[in-house]
C-alpha positions in Angstrom: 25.0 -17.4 19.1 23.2 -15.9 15.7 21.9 -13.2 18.2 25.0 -12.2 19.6 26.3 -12.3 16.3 23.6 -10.0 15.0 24.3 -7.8 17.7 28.3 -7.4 16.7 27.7 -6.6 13.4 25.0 -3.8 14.2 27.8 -2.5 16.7 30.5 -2.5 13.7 28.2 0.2 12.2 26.2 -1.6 9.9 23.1 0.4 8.1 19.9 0.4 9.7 18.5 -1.7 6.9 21.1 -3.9 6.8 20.5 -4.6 10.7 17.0 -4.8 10.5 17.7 -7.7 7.8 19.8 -9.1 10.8 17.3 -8.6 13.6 14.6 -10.0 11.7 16.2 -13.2 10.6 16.6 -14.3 14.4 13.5 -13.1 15.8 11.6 -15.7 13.8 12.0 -19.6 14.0 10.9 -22.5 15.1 11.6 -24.5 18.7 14.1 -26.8 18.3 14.7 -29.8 20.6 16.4 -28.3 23.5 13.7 -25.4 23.4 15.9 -22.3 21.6 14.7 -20.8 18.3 16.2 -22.0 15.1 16.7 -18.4 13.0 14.2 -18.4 9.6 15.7 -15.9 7.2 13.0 -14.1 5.1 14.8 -12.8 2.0 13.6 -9.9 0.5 12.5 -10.4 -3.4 14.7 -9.1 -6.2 12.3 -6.3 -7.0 12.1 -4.8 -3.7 14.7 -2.5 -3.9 17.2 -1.5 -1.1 16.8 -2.5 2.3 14.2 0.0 4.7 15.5 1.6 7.5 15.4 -0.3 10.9 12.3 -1.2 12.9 10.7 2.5 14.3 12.7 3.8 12.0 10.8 6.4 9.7 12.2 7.1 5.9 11.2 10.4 5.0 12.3 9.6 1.6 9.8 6.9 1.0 8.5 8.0 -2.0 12.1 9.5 -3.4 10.0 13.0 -3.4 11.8 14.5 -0.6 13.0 17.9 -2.1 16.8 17.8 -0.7 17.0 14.0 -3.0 16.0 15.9 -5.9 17.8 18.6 -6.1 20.9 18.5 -8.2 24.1 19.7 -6.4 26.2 18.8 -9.1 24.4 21.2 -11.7 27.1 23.7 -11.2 30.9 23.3 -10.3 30.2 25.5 -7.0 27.5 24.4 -4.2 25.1 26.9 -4.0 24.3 29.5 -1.2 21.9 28.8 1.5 19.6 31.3 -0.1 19.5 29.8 -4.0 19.1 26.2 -2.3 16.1 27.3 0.0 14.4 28.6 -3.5 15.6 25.5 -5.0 14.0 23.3 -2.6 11.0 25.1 -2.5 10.8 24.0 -5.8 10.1 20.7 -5.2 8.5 20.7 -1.8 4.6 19.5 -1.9 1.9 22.1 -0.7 -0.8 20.2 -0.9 -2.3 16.7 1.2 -3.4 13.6 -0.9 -6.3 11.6 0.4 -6.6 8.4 -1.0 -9.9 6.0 -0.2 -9.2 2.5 -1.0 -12.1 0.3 -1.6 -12.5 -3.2 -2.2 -14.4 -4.8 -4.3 -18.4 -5.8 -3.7 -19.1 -9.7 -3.0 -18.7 -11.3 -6.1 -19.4 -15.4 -7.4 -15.7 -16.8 -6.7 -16.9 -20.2 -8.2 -17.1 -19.0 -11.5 -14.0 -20.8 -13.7 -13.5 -17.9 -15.6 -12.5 -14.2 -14.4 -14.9 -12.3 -16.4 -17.9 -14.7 -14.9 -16.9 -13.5 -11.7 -19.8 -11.2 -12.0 -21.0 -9.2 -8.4 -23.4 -11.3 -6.4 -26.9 -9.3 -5.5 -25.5 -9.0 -2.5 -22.2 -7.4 -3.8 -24.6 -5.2 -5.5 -26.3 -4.1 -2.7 -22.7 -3.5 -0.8 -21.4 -1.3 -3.5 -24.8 0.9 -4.0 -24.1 1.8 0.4 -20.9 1.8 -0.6 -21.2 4.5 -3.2 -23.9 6.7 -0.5 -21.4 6.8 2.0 -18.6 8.4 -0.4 -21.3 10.7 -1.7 -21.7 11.1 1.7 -18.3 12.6 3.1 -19.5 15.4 0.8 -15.9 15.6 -1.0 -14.8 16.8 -4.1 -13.3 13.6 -5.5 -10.8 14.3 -8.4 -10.7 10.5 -9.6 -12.0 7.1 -9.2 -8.6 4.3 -10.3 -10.2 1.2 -10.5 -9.0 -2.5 -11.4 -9.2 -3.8 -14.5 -11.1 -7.4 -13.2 -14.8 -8.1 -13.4 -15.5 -7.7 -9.9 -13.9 -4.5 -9.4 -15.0 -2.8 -12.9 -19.1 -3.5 -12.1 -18.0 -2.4 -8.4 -17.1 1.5 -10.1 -20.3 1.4 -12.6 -22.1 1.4 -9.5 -20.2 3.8 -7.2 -19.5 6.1 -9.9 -23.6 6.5 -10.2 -23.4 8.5 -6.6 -20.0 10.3 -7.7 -21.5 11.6 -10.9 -18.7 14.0 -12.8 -16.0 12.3 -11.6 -13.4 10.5 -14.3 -12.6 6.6 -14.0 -9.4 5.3 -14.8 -8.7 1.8 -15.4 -5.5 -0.4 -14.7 -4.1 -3.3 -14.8 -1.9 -2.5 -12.1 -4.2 -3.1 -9.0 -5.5 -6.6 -10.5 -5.2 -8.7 -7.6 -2.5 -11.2 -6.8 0.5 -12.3 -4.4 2.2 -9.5 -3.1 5.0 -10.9 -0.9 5.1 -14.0 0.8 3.4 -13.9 4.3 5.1 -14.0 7.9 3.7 -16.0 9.1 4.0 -18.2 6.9 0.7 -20.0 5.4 1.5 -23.5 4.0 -1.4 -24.3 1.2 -0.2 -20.2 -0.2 0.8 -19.3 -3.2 4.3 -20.5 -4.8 7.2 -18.5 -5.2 6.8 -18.1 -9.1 3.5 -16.1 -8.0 5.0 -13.6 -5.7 8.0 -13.2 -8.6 5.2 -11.9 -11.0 2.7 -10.2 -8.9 4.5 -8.5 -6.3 6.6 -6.9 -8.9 3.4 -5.5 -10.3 1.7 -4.5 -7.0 5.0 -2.9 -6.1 4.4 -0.5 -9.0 1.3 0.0 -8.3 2.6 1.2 -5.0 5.1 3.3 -6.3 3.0 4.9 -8.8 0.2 5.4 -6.9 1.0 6.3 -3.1 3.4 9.3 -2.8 2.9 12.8 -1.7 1.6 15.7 -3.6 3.1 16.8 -6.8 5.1 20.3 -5.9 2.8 21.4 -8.7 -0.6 20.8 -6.8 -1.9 23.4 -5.4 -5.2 21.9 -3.5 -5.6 19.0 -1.4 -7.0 15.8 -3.4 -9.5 12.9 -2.6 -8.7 9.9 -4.5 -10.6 7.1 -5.3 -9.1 3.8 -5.4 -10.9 0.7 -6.3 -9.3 -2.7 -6.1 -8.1 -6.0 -4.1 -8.2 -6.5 -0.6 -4.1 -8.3 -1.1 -3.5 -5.1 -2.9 -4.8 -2.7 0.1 -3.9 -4.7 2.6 0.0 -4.6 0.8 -0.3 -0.5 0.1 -1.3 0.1 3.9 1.7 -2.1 5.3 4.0 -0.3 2.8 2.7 3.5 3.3 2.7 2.9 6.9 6.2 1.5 6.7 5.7 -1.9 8.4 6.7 -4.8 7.9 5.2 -6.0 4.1 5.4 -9.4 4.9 2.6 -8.6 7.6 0.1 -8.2 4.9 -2.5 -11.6 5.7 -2.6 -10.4 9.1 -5.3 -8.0 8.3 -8.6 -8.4 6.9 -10.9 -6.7 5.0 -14.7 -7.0 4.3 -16.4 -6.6 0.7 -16.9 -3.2 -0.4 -14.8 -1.6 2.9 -13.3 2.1 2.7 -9.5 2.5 3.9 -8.3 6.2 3.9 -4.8 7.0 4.0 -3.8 10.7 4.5 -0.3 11.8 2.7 0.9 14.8 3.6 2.8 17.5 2.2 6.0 16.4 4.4 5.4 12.7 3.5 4.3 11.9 6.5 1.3 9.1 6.1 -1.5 8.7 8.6 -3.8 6.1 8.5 -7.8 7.8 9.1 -9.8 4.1 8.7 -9.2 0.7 7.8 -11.8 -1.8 6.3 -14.5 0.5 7.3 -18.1 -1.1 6.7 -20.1 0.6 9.8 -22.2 2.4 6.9 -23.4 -1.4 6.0 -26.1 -3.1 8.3 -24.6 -6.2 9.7 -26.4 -8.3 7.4 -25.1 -7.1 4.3 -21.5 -7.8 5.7 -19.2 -10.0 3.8 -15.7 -11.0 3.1 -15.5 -13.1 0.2 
């Protein structure tokens, strides 16, 4: 019944995020007695804004930097010719790509009671000293290293930075780690909803302020440095990629693991690596 229900309303013209809220809350649920599904709606938090298009469905606007959203029609009492919008829209459009290199954090002790104790194991130092080679490596010309303002992630830079030498650090308290969303599937001994209210707001931000497509003003490409959380990359890459948030605990990442996202000019994101620690010898691997 909820099924064909779904499928009436998405006939009656509802919007594509509107359906996809629909879609989703019957294709998840658990058996009931007689064998059918019993439909678990996942609500989407306060913060997250408007609803995202349908499943396969891309929003070129992801990043509300598509030049046609920001250009004002109403700036004048007439709309203007095809030839003063094209300038205007040239305006705005990006020229250049952004490639941002997501790191997570080195091993660190996750014992310690206190977060600035959480000091980098030897191990972790050893991750983030190959971690660091294999950035100097790529033989880029990184404009900026962005790093968390926690323990683990701040001695994680010193080190890096030593192979990166010139390039300016940047600290916030925007990619701390935290809760994101609540996972699908769900995970029972997880966080409570209280968490999620506070840090998915602020990892949301992050997101916004962080991931987008070239300023119109840039006129090179860029390679970003991003140093931080595995929730908070493994949250980023669900939301640049435009699937499903909630997905994000399906992924995993291991200590001191590059993930490079491409933006383009068009807004168009491509994913190049996830996690990658093939740089590391297998015994220097970890995930804690």
């Amino acid at each position: 019944m909820a099924f064909r229900q779904a499928l009436q309303l998405a006939a009656c013209g509802l919007a594509g995020g509107s359906a996809a809220v629909f879609f989703s809350a019957v294709a998840v649920g658990k058996p009931r007695a007689g064998g059918d599904a019993e439909p678990r709606v996942v609500e989407p938090p306060a913060w997250a804004g408007a609803a995202r298009p349908g499943p396969g469905v891309w929003d070129p606007n992801w990043d509300r930097r598509e030049p046609l959203s920001l250009v004002n029609l109403r700036k004048r009492n007439l709309e203007p010719g095809e030839e003063e919008l094209a300038s205007r829209l040239d305006h705005y459009k990006a020229k250049a790509t952004r490639h941002i290199f997501l790191i997570r954090h080195s091993q660190y002790h996750v014992d310690a009671s206190l977060e600035k104790d959480r000091t980098l194991t030897p191990l972790g130092r050893e991750q983030a000293e190959l971690t660091g080679l294999r950035l100097a490596s790529l033989g880029l010309k990184f404009n900026k290293i962005v790093h968390s303002s926690m323990t683990r992630a701040i001695e994680t830079t010193d080190i890096i930075s030593k192979h990166l030498p010139g390039v300016c650090k940047v600290s916030t308290d925007l990619l701390r780690e935290g809760a994101p969303i609540e996972p699908d599937p769900p995970v029972s001994h997880w966080k409570p909803e209280a968490v999620y209210y506070e840090d998915g707001a602020r990892i949301e931000a992050a997101f916004r302020n962080y991931i987008h497509r070239a300023d119109a003003k840039q006129q090179e490409d860029s390679y970003e440095i991003f140093i931080c959380h595995a929730n908070v990359i493994r949250y980023i890459v669900c939301r640049a990629l435009q699937f499903p948030p909630e997905g994000w605990l399906r992924l995993s990442l291991n200590n001191g693991s590059i993930t490079h996202l491409v933006v383009r000019p068009d807004g168009r994101v491509a994913l190049r690596t996830l996690g990658d620690t093939g740089f590391m010898p297998p015994d220097k691997i970890s995930r804690s």
